[in-house]
Structure formats: C-alpha cells, structure tokens
OpenMM code with the backbone's topology and positions (N, CA, C; nanometers):
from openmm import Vec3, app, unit

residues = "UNK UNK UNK UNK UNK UNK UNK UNK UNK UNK UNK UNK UNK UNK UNK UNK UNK UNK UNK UNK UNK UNK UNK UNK UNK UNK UNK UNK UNK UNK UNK UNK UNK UNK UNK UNK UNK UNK UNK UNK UNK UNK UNK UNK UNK UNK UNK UNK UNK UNK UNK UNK UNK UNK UNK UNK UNK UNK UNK UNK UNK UNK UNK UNK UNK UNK UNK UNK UNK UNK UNK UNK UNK UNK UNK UNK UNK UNK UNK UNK UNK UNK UNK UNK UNK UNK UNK UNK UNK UNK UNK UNK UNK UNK UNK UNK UNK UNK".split()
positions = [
    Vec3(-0.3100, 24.7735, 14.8384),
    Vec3(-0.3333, 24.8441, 14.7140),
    Vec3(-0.3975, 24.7485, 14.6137),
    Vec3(-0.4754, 24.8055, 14.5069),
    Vec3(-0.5295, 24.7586, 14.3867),
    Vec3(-0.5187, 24.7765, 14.2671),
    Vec3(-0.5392, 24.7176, 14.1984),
    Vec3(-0.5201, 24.7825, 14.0602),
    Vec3(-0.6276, 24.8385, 14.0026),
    Vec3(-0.7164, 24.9095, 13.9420),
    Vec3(-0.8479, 24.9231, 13.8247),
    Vec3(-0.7638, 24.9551, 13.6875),
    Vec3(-0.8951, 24.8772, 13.5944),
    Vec3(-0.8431, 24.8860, 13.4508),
    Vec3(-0.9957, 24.9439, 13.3870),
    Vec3(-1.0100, 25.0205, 13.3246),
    Vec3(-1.1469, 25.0771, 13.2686),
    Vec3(-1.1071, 25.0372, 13.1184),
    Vec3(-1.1944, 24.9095, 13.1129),
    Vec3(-1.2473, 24.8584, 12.9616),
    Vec3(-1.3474, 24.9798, 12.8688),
    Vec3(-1.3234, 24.9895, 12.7574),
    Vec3(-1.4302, 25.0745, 12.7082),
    Vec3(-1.4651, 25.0192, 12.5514),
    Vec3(-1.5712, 24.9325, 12.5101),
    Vec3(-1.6146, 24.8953, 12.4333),
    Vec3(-1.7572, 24.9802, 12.3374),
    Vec3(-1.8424, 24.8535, 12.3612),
    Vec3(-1.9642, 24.8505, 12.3309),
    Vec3(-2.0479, 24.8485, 12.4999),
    Vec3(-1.9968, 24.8710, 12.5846),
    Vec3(-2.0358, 24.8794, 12.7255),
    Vec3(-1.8741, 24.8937, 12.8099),
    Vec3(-1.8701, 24.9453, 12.9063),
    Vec3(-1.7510, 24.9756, 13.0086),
    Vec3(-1.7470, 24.9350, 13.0952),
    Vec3(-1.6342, 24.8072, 13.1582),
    Vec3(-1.6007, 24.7184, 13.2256),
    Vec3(-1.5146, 24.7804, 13.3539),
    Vec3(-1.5431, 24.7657, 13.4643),
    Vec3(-1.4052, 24.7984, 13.5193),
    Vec3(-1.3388, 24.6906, 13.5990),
    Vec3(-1.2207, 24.6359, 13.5638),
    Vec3(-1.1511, 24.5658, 13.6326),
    Vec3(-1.0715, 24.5782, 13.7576),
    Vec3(-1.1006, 24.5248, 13.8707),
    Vec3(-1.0228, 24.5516, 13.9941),
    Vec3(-0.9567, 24.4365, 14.0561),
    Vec3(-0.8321, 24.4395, 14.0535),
    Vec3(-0.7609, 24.2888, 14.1202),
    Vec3(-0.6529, 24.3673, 14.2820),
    Vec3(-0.6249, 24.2919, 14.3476),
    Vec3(-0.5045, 24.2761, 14.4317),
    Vec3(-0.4012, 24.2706, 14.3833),
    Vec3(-0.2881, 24.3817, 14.3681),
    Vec3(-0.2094, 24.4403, 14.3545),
    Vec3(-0.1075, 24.2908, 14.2953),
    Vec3(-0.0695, 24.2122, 14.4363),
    Vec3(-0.0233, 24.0938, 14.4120),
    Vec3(-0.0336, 23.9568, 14.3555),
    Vec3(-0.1536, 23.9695, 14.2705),
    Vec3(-0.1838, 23.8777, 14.1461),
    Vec3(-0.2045, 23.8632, 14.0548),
    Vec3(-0.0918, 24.0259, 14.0217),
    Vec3(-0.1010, 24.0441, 13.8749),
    Vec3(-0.0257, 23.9273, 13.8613),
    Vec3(-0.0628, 23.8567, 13.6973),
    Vec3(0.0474, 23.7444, 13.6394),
    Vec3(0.0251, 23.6186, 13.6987),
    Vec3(-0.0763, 23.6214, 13.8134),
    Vec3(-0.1295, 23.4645, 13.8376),
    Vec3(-0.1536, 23.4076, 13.7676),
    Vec3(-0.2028, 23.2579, 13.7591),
    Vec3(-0.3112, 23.2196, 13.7350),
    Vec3(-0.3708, 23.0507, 13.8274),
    Vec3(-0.4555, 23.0161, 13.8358),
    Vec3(-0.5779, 22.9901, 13.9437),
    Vec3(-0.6230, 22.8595, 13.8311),
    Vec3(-0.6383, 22.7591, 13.9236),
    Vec3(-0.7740, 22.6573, 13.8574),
    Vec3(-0.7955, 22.5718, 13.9512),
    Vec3(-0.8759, 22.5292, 13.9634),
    Vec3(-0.9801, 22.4607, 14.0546),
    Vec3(-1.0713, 22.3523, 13.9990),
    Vec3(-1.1025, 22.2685, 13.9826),
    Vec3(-1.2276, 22.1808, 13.9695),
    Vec3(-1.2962, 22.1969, 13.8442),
    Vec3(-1.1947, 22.2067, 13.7385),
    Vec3(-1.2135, 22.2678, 13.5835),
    Vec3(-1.2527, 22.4434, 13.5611),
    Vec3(-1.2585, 22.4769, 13.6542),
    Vec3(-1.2594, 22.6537, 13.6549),
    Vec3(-1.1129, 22.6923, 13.6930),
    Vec3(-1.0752, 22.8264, 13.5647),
    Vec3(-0.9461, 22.8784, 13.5324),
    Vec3(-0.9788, 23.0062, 13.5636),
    Vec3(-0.8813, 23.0365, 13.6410),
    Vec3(-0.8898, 23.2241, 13.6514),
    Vec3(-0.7146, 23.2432, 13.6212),
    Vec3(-0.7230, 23.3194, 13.5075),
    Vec3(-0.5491, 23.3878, 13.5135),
    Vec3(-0.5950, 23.5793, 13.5032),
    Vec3(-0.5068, 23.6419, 13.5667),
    Vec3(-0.4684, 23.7273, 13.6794),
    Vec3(-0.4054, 23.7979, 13.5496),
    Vec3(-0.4433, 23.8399, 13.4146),
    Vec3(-0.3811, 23.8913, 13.3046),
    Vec3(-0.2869, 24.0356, 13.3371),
    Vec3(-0.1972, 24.0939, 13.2783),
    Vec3(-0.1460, 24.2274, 13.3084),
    Vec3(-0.2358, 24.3126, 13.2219),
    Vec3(-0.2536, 24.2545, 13.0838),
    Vec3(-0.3430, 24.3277, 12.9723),
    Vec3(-0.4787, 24.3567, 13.0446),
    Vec3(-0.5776, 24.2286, 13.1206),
    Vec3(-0.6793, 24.2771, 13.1569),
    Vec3(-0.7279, 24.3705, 13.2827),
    Vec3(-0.5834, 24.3532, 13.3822),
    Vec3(-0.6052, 24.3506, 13.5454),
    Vec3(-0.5431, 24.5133, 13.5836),
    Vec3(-0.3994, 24.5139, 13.5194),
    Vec3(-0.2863, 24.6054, 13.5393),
    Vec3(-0.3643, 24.7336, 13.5365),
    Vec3(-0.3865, 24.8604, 13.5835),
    Vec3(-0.4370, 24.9763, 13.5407),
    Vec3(-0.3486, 25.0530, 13.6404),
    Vec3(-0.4142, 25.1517, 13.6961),
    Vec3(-0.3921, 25.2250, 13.7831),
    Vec3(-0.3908, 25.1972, 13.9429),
    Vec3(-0.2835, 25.1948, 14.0190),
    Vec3(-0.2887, 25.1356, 14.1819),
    Vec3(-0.3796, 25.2632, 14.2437),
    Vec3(-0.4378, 25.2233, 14.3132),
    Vec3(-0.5633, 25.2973, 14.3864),
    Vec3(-0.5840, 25.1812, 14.5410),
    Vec3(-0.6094, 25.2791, 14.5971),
    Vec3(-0.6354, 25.2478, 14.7730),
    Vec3(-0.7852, 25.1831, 14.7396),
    Vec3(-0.7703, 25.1544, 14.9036),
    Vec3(-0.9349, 25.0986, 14.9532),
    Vec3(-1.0519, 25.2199, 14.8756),
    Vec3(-1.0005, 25.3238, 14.9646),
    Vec3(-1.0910, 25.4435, 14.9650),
    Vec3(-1.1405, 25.5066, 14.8225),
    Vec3(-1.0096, 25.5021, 14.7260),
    Vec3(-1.0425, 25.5007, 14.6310),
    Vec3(-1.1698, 25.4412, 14.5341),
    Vec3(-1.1225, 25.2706, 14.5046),
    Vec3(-1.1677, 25.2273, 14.4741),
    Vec3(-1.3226, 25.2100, 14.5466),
    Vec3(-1.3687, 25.2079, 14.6473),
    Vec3(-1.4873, 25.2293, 14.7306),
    Vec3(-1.5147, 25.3701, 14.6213),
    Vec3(-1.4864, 25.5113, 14.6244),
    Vec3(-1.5795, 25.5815, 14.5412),
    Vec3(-1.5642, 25.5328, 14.4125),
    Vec3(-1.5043, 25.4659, 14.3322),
    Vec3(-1.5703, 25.4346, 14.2238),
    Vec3(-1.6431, 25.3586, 14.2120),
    Vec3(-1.6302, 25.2598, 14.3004),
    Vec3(-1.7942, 25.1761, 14.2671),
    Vec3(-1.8934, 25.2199, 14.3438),
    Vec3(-1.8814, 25.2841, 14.3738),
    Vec3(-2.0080, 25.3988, 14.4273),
    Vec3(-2.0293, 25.4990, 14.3477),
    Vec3(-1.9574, 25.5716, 14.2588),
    Vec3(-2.0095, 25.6548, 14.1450),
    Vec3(-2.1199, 25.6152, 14.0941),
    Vec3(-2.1266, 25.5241, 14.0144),
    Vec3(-2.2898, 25.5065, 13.9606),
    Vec3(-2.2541, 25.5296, 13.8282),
    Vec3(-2.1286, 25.5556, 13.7504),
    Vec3(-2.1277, 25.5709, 13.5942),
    Vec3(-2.0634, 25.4259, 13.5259),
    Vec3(-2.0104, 25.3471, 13.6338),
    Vec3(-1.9709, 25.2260, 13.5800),
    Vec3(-2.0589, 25.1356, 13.6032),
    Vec3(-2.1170, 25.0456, 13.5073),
    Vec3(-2.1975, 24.9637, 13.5836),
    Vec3(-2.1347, 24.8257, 13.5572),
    Vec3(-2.0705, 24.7796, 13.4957),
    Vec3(-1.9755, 24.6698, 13.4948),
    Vec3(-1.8611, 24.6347, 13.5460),
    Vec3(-1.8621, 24.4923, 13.6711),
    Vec3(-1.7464, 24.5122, 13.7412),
    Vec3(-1.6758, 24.3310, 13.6997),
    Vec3(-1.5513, 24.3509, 13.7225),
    Vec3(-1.4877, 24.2244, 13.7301),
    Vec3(-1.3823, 24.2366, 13.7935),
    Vec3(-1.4048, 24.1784, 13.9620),
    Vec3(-1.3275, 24.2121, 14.0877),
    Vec3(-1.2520, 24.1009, 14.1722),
    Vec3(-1.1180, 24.0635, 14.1133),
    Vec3(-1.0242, 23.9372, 14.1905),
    Vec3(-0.9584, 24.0220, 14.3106),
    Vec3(-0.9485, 23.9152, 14.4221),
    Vec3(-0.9073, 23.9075, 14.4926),
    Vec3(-0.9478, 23.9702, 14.6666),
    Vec3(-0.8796, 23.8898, 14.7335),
    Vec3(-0.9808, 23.9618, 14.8677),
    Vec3(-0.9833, 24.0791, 14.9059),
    Vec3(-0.8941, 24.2164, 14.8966),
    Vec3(-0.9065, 24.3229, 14.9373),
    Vec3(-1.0054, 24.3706, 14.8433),
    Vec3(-0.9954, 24.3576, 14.7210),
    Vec3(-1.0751, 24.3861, 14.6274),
    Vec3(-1.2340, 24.3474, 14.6450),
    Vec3(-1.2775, 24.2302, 14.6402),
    Vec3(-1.3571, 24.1894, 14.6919),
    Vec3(-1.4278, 24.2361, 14.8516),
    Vec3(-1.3690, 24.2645, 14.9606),
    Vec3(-1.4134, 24.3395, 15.0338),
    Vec3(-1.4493, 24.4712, 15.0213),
    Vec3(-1.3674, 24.5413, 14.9984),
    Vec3(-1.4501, 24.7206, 14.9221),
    Vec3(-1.5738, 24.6345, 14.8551),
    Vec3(-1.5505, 24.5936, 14.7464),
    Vec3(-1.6844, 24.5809, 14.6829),
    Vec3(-1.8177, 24.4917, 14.7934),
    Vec3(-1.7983, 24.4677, 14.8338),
    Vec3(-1.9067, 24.3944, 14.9556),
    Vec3(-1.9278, 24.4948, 15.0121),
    Vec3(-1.8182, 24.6260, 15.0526),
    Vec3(-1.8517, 24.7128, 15.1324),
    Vec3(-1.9712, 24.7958, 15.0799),
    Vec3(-1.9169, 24.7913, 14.9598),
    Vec3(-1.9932, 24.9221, 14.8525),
    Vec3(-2.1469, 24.8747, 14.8173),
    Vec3(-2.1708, 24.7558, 14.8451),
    Vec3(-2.2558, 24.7061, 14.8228),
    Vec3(-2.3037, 24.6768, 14.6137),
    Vec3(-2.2028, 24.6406, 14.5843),
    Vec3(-2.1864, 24.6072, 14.4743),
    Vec3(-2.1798, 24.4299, 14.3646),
    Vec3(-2.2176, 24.3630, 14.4836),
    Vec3(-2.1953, 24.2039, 14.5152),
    Vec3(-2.2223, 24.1917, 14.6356),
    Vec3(-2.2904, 24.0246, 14.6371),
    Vec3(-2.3323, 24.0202, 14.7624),
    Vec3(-2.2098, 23.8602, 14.8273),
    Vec3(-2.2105, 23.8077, 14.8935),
    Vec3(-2.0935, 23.6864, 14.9331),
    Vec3(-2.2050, 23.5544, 14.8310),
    Vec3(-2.3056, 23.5182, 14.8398),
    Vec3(-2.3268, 23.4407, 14.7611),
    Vec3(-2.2938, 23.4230, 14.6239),
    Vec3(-2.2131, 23.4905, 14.5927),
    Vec3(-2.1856, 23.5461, 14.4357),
    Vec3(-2.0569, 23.5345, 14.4074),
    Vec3(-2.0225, 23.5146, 14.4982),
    Vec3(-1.8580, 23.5174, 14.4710),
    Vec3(-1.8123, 23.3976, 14.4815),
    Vec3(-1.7471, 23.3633, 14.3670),
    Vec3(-1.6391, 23.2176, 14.3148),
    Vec3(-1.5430, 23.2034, 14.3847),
    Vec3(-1.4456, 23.1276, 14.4279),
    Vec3(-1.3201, 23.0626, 14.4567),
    Vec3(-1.2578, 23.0125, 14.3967),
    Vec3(-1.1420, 23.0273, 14.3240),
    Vec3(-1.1363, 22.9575, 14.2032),
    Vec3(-0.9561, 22.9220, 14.2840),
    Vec3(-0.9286, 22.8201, 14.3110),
    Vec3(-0.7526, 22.7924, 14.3720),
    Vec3(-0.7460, 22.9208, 14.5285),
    Vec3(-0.8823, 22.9580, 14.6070),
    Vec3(-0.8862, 22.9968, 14.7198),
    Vec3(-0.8847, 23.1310, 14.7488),
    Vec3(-0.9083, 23.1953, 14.5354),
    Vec3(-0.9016, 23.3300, 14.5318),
    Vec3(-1.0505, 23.3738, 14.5459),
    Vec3(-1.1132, 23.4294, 14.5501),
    Vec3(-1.2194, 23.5078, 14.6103),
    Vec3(-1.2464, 23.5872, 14.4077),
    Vec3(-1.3790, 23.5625, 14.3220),
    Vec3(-1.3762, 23.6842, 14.2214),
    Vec3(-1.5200, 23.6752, 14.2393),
    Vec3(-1.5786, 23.7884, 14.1404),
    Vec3(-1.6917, 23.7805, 14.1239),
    Vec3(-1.7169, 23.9103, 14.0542),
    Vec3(-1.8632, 23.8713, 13.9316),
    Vec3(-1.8490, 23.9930, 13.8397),
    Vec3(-1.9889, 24.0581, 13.8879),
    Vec3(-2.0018, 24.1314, 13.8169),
    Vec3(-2.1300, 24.2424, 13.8603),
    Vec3(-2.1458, 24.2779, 13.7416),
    Vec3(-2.3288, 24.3067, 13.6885),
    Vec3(-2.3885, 24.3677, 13.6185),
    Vec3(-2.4722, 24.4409, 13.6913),
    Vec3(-2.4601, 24.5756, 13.6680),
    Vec3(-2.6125, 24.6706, 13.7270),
    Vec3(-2.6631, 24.7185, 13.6504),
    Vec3(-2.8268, 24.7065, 13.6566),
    Vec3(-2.8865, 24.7433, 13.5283),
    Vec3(-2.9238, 24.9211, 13.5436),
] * unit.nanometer
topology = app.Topology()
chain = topology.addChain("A")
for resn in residues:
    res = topology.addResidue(resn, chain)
    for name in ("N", "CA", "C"):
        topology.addAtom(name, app.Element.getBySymbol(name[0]), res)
C-alpha cells in the first residue's frame, strides 16, 4: 500500500510515499529526505490505484518516495530510472510534465 497527498496551491502536487515511511527520515552524502506525515500521509491506495492516477493526465506534479511507489510510477511511465535519487537506499524522484 501507499499513501497520495494532493497539494493544491498555485500549481497541484501529488505526493506518493510507501505506506511504511511515513515519519522517516533519510540522509546520505549531505542530501536529507524526511518522510513528513503533513507532506506524505493522504489517502492509502493500491498499486492499481495509484497507476490510474498518474495516468489521468490532470496532475502534472509528482513527488514519489519509496520503492513500490517508485515502481508504479516507472510503470506509468512518469519518470524514467535515471532520475531517481537514493538518498540512505530510499529510491525518490520528482516529476514535472509540461
């Protein structure tokens, strides 16, 4: 399972982490990733799920921790593996689509 969190600003973010890192946090080689509840926590949603939303096409901003997470989105073709950080052996990576 995953979490999504739909940011809604001045543009709409959607956040997707691995269920089990809410409340982490990660550093590596002067790069910090913490695993926020405020930013990460949303709604638990499956693979399948989350696969149609980043396939909808109405979000175009993504910010996606962790490896299950990260796989849907590779699936979805939403990020490619060159793109994606490691930050303490976690797998993130953000997405802009124009």
């Amino acid at each position: 399972m995953m979490y999504t969190k739909l940011h809604r600003g001045s543009s709409c973010i959607l956040a997707i982490c691995d269920e089990g890192l809410i409340g982490k946090t990660f550093e590596e080689e002067g790069l910090f990733l913490e695993i926020s509840e405020d930013f990460y926590k949303g709604e638990k949603k499956t693979k399948e799920e989350v696969f149609e939303m980043l396939k909808d096409g109405n979000i175009k901003n993504f910010n996606i921790v962790g490896k299950e997470s990260i796989s849907v989105a590779l699936k979805a073709g939403i990020i490619e593996k060159e793109n994606i950080l490691r930050i303490g052996g976690v797998p993130h990576a953000q997405s802009l689509l124009l």
